[in-house]
C-alpha positions as CSV (number, residue, x, y, z in Angstrom):
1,X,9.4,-12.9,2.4
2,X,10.7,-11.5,-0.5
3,X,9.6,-7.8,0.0
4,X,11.9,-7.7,2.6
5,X,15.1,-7.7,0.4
6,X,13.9,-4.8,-0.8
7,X,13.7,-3.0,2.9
8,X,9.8,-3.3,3.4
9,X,8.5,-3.4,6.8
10,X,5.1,-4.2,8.5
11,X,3.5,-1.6,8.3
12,X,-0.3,-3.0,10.0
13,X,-2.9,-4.7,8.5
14,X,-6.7,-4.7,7.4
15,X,-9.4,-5.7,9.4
16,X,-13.4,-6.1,8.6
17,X,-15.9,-3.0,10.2
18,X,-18.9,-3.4,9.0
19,X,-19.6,-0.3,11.1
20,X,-18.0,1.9,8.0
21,X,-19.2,1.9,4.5
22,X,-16.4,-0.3,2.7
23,X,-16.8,-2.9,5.8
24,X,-13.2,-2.4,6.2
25,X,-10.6,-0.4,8.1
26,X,-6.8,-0.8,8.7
27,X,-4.8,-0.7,11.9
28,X,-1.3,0.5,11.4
29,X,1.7,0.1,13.8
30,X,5.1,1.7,11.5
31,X,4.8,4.7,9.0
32,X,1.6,5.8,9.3
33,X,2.8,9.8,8.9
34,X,5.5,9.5,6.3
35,X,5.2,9.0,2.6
36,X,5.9,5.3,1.5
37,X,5.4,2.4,-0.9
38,X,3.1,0.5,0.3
39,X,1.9,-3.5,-0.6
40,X,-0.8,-5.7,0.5
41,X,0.0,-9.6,1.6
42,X,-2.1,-12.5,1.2
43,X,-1.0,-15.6,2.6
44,X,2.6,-14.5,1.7
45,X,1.7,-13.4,-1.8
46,X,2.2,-9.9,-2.9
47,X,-1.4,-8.8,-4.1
48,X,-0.6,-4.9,-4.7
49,X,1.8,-2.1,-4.6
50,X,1.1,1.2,-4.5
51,X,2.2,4.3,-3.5
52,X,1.6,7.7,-1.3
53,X,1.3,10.0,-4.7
54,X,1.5,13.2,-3.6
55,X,4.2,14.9,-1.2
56,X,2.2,15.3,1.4
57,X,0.6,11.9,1.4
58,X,0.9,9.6,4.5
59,X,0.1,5.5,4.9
60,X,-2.0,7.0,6.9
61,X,-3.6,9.3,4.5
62,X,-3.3,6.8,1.9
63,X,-5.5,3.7,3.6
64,X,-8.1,6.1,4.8
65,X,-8.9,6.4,0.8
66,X,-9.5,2.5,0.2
67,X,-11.1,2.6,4.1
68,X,-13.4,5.3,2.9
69,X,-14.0,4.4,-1.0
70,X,-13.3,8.2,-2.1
71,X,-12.1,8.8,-5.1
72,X,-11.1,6.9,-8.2
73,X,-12.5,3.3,-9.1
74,X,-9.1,1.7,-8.3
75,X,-9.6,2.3,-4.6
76,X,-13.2,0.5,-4.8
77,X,-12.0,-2.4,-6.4
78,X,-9.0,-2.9,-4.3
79,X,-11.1,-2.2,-1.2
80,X,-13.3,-4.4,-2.3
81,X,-10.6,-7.5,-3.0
82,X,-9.2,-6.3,0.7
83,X,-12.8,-7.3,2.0
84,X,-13.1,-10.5,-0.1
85,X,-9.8,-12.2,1.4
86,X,-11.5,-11.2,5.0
87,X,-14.7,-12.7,4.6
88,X,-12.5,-15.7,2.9
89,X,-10.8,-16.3,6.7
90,X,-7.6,-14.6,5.1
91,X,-5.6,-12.0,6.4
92,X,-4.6,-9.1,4.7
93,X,-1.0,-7.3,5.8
94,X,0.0,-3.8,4.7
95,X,3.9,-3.7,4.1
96,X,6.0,-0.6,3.6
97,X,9.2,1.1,2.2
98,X,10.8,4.5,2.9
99,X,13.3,5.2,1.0
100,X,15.8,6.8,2.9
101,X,17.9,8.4,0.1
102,X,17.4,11.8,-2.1
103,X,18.7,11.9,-5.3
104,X,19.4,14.8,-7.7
105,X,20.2,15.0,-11.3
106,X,22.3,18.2,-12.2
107,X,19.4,20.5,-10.4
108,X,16.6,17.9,-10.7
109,X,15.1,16.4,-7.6
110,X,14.7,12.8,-8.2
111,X,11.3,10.8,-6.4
112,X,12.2,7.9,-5.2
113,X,9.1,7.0,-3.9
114,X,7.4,7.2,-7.6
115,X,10.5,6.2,-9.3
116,X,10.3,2.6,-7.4
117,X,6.4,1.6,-8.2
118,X,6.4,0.3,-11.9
119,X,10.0,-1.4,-11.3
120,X,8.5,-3.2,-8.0
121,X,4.9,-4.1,-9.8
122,X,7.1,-5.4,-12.7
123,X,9.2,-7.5,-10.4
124,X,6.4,-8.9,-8.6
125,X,3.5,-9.1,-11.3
126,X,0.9,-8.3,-8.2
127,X,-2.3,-9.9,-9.7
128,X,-4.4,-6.2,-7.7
129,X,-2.3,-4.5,-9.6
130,X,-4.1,-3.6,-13.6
């Protein structure tokens, strides 16, 4: 799989609840606590990237919002794309990358983790992804 050469890993998967409101939570098994990109795999198809946006958001943290529909509209129709590919028979992986190196410029603190999500969505054209 080609998100490999880029150093993703599986990071779990999603699985239909119809016991929650979205009628779909995630089981994760590598970096649920650390701040990541993160993609979702359809039959070996890149569907979406995303990322942890804030510092002190986990995978974790991150799939609880899509789990939970909270906040903007792009976690309700991703959620609800996630839930589509279930009901299809489909399964839906969650993939993830940690970069392990800081940069700086002069005195600037370069993100890494924000710095890499336009550049992967423009190298895989995920069709999730607006």
């Amino acid at each position: 799989m080609e998100l490999q050469k880029y150093n993703f890993v599986p990071a779990g998967n999603w699985v239909k609840r119809e016991t929650v409101n979205s009628g779909i939570t995630f089981e994760l098994t590598a970096l649920a606590r650390d701040r990541v990109v993160y993609a979702f795999v359809v039959d070996n198809q890149t569907k979406y990237i995303g990322i942890c946006d804030k510092d002190t958001t986990s995978l974790q943290d991150r799939m609880q919002r899509y789990k939970s529909l909270a906040g903007g509209s792009t976690n309700k129709r991703v959620a609800g794309k996630i839930k589509q590919c279930l009901a299809d028979g489909k399964s839906v992986q969650i993939f993830a990358l940690k970069p392990e190196s800081k940069f700086q410029h002069v005195d600037l603190n370069i993100d890494l983790v924000k710095g890499l999500e336009n550049p992967l969505i423009e190298r895989f054209k995920p069709e999730w992804n607006l």
